[in-house]
PDB file with one MODEL, atoms N, CA, C and O in Angstrom:
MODEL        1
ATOM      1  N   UNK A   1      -1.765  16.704  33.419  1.00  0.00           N
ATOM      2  CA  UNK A   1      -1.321  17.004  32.076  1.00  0.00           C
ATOM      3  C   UNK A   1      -1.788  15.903  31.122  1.00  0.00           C
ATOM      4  O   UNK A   1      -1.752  14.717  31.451  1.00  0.00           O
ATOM      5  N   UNK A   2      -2.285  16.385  29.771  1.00  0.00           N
ATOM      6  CA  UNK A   2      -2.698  15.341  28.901  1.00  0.00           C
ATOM      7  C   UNK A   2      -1.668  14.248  28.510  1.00  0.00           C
ATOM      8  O   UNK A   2      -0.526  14.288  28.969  1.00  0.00           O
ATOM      9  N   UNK A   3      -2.035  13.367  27.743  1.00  0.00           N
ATOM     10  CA  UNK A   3      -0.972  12.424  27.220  1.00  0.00           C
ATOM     11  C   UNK A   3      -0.576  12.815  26.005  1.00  0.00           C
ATOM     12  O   UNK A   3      -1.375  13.390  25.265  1.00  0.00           O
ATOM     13  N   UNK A   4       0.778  12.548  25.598  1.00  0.00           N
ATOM     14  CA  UNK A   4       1.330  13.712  24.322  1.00  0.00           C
ATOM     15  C   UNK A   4       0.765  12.156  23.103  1.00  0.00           C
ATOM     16  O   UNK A   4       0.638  10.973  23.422  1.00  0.00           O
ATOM     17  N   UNK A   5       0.616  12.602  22.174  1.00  0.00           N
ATOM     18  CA  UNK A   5       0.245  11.835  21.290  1.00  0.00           C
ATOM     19  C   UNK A   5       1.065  11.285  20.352  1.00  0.00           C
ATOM     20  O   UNK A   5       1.658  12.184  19.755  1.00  0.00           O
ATOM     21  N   UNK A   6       1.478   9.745  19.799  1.00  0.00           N
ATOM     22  CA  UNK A   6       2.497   9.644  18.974  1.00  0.00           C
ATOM     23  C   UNK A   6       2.237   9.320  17.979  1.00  0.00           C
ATOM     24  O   UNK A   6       1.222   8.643  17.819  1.00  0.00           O
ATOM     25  N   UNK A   7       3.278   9.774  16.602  1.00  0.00           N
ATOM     26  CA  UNK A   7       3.188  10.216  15.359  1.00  0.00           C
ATOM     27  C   UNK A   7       3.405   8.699  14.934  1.00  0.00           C
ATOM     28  O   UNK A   7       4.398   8.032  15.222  1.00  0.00           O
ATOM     29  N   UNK A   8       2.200   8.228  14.131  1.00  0.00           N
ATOM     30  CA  UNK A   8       1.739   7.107  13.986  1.00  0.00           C
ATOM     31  C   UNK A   8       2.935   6.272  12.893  1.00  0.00           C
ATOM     32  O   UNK A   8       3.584   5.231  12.998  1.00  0.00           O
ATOM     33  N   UNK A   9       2.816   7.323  11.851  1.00  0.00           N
ATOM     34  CA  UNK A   9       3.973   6.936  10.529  1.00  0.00           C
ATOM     35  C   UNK A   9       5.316   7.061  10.707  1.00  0.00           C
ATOM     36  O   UNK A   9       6.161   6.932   9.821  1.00  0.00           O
ATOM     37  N   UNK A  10       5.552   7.363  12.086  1.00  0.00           N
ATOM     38  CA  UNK A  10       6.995   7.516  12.396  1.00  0.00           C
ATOM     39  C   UNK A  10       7.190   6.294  13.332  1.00  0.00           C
ATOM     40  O   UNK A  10       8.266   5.708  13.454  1.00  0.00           O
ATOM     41  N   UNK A  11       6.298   6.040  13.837  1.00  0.00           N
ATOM     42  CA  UNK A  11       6.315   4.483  14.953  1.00  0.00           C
ATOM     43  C   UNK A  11       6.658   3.342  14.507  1.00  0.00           C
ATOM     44  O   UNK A  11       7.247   2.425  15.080  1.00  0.00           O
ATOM     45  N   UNK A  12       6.083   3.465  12.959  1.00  0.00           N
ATOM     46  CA  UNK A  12       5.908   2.503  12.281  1.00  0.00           C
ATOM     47  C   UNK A  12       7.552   2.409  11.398  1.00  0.00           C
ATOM     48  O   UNK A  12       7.962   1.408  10.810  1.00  0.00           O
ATOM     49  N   UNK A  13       8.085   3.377  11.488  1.00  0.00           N
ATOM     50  CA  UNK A  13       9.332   3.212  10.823  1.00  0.00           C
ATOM     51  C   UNK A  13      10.230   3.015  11.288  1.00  0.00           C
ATOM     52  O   UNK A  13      11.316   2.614  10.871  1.00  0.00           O
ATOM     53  N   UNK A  14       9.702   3.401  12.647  1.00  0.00           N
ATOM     54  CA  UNK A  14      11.632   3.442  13.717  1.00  0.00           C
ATOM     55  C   UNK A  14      11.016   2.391  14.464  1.00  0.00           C
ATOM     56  O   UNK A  14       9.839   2.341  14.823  1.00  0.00           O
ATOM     57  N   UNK A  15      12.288   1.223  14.742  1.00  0.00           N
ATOM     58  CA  UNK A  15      12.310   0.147  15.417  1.00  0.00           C
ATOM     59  C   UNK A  15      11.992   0.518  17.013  1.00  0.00           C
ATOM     60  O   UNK A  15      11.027   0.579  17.775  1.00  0.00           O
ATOM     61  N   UNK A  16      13.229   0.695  17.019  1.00  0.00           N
ATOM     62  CA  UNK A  16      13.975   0.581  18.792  1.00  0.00           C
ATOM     63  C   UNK A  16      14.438   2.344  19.004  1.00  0.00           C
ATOM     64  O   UNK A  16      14.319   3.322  18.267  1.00  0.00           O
ATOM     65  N   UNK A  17      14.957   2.163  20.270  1.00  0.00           N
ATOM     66  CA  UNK A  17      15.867   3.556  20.411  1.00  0.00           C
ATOM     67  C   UNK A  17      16.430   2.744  21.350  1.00  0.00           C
ATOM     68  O   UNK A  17      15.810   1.963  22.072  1.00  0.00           O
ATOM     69  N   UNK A  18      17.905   2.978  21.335  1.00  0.00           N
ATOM     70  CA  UNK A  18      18.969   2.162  22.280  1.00  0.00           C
ATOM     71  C   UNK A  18      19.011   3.235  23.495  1.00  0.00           C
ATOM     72  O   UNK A  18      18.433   4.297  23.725  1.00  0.00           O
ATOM     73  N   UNK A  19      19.849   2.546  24.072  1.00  0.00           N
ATOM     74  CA  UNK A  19      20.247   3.191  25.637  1.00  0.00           C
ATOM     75  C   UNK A  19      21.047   4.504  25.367  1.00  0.00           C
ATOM     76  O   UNK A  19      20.794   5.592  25.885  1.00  0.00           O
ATOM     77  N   UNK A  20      21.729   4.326  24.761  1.00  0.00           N
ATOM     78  CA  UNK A  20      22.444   5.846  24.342  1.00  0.00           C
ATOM     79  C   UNK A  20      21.371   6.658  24.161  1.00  0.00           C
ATOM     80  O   UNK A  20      21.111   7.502  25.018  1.00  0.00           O
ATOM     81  N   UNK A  21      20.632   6.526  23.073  1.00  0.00           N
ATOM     82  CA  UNK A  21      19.733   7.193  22.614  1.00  0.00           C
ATOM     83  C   UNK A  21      19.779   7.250  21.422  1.00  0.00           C
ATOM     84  O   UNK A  21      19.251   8.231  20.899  1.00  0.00           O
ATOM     85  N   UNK A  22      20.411   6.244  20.572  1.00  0.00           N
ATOM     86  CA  UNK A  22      20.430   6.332  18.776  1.00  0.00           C
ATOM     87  C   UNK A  22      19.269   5.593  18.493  1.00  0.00           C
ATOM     88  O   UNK A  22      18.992   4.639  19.220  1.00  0.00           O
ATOM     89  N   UNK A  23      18.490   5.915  17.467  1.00  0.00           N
ATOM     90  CA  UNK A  23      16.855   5.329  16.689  1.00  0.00           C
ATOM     91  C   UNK A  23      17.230   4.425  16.032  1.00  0.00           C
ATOM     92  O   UNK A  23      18.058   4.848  15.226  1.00  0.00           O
ATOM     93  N   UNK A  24      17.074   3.418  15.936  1.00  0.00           N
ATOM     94  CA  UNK A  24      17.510   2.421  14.989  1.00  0.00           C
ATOM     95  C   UNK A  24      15.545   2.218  13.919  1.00  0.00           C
ATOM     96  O   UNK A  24      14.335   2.218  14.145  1.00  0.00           O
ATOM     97  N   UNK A  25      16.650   2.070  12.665  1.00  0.00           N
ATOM     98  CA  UNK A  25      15.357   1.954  11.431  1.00  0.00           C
ATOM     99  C   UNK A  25      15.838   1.036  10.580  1.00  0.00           C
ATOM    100  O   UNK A  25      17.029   1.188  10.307  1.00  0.00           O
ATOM    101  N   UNK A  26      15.046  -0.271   9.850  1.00  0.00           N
ATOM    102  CA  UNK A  26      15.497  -0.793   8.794  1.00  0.00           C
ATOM    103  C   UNK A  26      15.812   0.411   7.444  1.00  0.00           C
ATOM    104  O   UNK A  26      15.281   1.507   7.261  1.00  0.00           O
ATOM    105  N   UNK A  27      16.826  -0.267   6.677  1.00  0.00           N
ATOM    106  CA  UNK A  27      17.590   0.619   5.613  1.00  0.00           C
ATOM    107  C   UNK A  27      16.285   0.760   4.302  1.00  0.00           C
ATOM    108  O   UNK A  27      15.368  -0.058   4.231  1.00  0.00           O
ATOM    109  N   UNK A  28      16.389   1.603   3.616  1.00  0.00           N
ATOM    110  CA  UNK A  28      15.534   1.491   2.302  1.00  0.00           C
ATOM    111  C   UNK A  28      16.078   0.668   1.431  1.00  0.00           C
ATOM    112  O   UNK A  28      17.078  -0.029   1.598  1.00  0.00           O
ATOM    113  N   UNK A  29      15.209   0.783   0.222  1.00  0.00           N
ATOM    114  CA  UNK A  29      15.464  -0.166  -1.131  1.00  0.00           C
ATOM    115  C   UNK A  29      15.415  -1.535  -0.723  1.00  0.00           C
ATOM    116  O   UNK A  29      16.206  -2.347  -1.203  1.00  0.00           O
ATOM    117  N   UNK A  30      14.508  -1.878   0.167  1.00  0.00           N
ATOM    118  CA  UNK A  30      14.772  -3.419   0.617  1.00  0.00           C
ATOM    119  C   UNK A  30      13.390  -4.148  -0.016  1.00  0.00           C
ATOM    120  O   UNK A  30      13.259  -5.336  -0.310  1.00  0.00           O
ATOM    121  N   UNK A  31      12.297  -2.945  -0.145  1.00  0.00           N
ATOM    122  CA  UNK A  31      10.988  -3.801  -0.126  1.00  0.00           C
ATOM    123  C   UNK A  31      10.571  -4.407  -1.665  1.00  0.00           C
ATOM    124  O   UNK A  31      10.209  -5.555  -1.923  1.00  0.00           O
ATOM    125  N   UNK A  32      10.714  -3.442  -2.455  1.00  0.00           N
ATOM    126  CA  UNK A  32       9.865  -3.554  -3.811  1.00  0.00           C
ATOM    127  C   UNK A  32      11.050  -2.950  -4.942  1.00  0.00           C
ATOM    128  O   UNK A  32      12.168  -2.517  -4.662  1.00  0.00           O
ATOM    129  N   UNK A  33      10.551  -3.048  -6.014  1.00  0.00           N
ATOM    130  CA  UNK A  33      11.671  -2.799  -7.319  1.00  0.00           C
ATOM    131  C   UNK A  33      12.989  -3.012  -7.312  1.00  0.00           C
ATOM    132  O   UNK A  33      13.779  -2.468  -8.084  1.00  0.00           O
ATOM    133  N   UNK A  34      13.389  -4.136  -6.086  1.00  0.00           N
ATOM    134  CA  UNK A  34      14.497  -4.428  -6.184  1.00  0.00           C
ATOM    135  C   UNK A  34      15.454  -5.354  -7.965  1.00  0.00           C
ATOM    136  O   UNK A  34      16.601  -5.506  -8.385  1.00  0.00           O
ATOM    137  N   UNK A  35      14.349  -5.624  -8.304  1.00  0.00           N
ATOM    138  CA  UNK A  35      15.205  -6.914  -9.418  1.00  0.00           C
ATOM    139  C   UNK A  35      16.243  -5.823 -10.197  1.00  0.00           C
ATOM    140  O   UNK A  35      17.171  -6.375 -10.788  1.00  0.00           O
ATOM    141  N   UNK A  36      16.220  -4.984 -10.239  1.00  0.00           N
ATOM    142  CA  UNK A  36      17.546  -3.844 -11.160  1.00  0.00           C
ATOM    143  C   UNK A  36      19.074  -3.542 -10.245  1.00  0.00           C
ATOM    144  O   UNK A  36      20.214  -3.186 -10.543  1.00  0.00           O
ATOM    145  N   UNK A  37      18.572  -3.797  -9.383  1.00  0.00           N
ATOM    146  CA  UNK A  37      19.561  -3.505  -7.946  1.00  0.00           C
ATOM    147  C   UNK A  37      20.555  -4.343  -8.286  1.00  0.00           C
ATOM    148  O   UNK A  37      20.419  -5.394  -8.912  1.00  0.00           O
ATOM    149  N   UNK A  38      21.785  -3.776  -7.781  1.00  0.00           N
ATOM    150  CA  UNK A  38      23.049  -4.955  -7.744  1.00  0.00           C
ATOM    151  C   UNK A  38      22.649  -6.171  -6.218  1.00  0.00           C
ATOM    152  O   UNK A  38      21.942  -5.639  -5.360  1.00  0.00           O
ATOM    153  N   UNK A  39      22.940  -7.190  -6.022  1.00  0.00           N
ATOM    154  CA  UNK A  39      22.716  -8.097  -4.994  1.00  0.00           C
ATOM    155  C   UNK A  39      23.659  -7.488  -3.275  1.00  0.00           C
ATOM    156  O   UNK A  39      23.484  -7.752  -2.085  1.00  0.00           O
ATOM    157  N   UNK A  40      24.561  -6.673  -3.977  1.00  0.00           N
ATOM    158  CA  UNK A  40      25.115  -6.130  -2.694  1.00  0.00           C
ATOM    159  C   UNK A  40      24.568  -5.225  -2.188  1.00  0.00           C
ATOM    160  O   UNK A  40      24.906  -4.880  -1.056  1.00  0.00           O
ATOM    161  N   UNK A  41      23.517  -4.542  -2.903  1.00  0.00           N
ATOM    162  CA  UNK A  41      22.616  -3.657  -2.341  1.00  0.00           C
ATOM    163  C   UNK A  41      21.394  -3.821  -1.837  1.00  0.00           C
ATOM    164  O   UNK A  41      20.650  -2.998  -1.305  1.00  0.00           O
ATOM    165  N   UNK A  42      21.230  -5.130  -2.084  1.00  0.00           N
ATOM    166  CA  UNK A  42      19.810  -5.831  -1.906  1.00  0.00           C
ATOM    167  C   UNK A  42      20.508  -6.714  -0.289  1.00  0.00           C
ATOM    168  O   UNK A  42      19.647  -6.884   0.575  1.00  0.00           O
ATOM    169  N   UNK A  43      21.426  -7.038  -0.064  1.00  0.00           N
ATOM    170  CA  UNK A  43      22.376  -7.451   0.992  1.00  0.00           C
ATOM    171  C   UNK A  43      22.446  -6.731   2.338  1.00  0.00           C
ATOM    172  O   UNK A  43      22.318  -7.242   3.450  1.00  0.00           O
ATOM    173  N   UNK A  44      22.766  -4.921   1.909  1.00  0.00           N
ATOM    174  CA  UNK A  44      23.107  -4.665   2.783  1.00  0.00           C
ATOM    175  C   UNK A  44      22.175  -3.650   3.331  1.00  0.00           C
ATOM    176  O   UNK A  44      22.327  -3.114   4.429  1.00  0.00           O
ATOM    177  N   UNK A  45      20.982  -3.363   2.320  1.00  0.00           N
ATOM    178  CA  UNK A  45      18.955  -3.400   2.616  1.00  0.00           C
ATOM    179  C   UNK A  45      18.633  -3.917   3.981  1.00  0.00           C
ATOM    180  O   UNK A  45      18.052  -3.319   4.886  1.00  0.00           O
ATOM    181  N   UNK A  46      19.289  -5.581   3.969  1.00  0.00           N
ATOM    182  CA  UNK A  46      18.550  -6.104   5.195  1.00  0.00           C
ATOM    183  C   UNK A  46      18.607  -6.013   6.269  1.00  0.00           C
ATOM    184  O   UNK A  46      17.998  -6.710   7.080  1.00  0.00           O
ATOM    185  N   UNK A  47      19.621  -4.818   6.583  1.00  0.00           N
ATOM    186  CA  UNK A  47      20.144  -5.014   8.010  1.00  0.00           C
ATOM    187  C   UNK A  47      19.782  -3.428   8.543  1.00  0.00           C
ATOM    188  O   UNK A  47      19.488  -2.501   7.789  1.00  0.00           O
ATOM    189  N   UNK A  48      19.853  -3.373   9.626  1.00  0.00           N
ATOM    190  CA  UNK A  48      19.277  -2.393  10.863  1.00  0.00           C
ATOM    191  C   UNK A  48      19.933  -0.912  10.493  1.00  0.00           C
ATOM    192  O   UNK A  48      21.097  -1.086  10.130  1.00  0.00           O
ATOM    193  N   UNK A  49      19.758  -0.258  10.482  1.00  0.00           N
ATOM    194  CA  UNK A  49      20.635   0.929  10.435  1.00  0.00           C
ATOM    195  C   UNK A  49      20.162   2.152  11.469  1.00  0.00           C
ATOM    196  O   UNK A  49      19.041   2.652  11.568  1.00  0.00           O
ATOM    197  N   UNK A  50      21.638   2.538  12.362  1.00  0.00           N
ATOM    198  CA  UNK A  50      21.305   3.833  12.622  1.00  0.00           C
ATOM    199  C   UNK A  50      20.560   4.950  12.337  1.00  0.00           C
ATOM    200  O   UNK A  50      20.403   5.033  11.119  1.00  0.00           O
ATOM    201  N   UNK A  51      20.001   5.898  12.976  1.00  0.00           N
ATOM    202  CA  UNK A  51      19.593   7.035  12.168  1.00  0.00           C
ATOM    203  C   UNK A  51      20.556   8.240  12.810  1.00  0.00           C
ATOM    204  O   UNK A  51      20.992   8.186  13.960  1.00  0.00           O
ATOM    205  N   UNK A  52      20.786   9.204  11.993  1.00  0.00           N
ATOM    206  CA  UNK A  52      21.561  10.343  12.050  1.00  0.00           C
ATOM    207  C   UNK A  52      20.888  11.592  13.766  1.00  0.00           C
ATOM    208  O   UNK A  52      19.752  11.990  14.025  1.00  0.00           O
ATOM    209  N   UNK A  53      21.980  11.774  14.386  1.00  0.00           N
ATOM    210  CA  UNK A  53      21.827  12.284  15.320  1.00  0.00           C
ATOM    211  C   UNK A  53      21.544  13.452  15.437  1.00  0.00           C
ATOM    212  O   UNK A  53      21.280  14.001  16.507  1.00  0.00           O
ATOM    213  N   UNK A  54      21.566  13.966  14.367  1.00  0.00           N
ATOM    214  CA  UNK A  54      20.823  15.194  13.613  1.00  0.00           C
ATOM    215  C   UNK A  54      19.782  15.424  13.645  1.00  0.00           C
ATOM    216  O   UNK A  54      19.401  16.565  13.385  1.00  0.00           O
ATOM    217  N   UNK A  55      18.722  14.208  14.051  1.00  0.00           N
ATOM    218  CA  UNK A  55      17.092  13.695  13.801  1.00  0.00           C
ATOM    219  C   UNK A  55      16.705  13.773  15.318  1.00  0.00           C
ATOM    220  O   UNK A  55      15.608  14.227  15.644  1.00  0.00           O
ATOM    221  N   UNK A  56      17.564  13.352  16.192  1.00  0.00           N
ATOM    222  CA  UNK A  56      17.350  12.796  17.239  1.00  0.00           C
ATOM    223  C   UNK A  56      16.120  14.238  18.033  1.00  0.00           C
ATOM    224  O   UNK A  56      15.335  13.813  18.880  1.00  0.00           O
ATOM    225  N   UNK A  57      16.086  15.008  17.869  1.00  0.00           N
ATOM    226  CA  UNK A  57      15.270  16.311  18.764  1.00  0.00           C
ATOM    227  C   UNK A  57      13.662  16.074  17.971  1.00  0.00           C
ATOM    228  O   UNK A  57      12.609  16.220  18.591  1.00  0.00           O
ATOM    229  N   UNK A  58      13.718  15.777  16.840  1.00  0.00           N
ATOM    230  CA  UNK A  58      12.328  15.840  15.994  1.00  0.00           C
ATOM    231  C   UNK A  58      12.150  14.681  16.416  1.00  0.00           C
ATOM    232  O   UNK A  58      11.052  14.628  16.970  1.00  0.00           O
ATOM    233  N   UNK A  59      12.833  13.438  16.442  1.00  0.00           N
ATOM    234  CA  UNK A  59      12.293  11.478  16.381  1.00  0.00           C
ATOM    235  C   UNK A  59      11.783  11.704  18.083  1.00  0.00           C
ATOM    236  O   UNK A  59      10.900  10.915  18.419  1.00  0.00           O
ATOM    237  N   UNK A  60      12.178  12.542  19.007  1.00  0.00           N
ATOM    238  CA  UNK A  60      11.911  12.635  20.245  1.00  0.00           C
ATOM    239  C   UNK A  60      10.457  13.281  20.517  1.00  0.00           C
ATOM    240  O   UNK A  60       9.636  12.799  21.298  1.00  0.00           O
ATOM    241  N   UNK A  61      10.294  14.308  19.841  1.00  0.00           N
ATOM    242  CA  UNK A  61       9.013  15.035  19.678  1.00  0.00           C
ATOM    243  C   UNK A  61       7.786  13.846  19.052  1.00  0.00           C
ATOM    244  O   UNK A  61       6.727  13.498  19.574  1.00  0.00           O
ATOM    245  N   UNK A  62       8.359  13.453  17.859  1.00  0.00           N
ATOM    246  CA  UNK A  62       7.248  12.400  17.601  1.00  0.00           C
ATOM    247  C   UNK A  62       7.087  11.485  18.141  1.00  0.00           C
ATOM    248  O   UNK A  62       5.933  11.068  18.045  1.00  0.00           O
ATOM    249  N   UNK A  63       7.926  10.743  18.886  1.00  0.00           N
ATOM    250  CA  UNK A  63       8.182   9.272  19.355  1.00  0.00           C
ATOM    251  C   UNK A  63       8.091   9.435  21.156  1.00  0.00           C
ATOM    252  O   UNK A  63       9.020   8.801  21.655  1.00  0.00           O
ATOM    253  N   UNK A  64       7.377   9.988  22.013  1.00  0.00           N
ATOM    254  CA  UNK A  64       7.687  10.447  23.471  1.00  0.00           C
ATOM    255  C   UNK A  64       7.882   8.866  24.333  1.00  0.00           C
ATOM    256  O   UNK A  64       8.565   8.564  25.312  1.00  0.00           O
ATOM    257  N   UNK A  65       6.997   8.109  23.510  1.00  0.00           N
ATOM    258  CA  UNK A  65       7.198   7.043  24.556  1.00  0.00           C
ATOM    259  C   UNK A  65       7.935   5.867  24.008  1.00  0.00           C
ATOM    260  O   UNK A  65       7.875   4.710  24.426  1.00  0.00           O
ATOM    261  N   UNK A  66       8.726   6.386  22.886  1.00  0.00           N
ATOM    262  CA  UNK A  66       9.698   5.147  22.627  1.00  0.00           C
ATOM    263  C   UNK A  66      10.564   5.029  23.546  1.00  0.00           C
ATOM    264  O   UNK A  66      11.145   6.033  23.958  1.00  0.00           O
ATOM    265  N   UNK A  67      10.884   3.524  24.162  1.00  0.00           N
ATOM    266  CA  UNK A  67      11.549   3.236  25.240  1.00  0.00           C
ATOM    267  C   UNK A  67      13.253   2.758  24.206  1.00  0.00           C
ATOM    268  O   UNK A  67      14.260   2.392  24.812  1.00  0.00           O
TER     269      UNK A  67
ENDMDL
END
């Protein structure tokens, strides 16, 4: 059987996938046009965030060999 191929712009967005099986992705609004932003939003930008388990059947299709 061939090797399934992975979706390049999605690799690049999703970190990890934990043992459970949740995708972890940095949050938006972190990179650019921040100076209008309140600082608590620019705060809480920096940190890791879940992705919705809702995703999890499509992030699997694109992502086959995320460990």
């Amino acid at each position: 059987m061939p090797k399934l191929k992975t979706h390049k712009a999605a690799s690049k967005r999703i970190l990890k996938r934990t043992q459970s099986g949740v995708f972890m992705a940095r949050a938006m609004s972190a990179q650019h046009l921040t100076g209008g932003k309140a600082a608590r939003v620019s705060q809480n930008a920096r940190h890791v965030r879940a992705l919705s388990r809702a995703n999890k059947k499509n992030l699997t299709k694109l992502l086959p060999y995320l460990r």
